[in-house]
C-alpha positions, 0 to 999 in steps of 0.5 A: 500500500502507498502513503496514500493508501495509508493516508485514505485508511487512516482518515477513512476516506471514501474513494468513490465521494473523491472519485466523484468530485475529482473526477479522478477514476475509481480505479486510478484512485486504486492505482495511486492506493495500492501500487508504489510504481504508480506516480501521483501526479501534482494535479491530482494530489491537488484535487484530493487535497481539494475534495477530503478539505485537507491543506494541500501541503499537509497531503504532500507532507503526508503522500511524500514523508520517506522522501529524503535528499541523497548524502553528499560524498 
């Protein structure tokens, strides 16, 4: 599962209503959930964001919190 899977778990957020608002398809929401090769693109962590009424710097804090700059030599 993705952090945003997680993220959708934790807040138990319904993907049909989010699919709905944002227009963003129940399977692509799937896909962003599920599947850590899938990348989210920045519109659509936007339209989220928009439709859970959820900053969205706190999402991408969220979706991106393993995220690290690599040690310099």
């Amino acid at each position: 599962m993705t952090n945003l899977g997680l993220y959708f778990a934790k807040k138990s957020i319904n993907r049909s209503d989010v699919s709905r608002k944002t227009g963003i398809s129940k399977t692509r929401l799937s896909e962003l959930s599920n599947n850590i090769k899938t990348q989210l693109k920045v519109k659509e962590l936007y339209l989220i964001s928009l439709a859970i009424d959820e900053d969205p710097c706190e999402l991408l804090n969220e979706v991106c919190k393993d995220l690290k700059l690599p040690k310099e030599c």
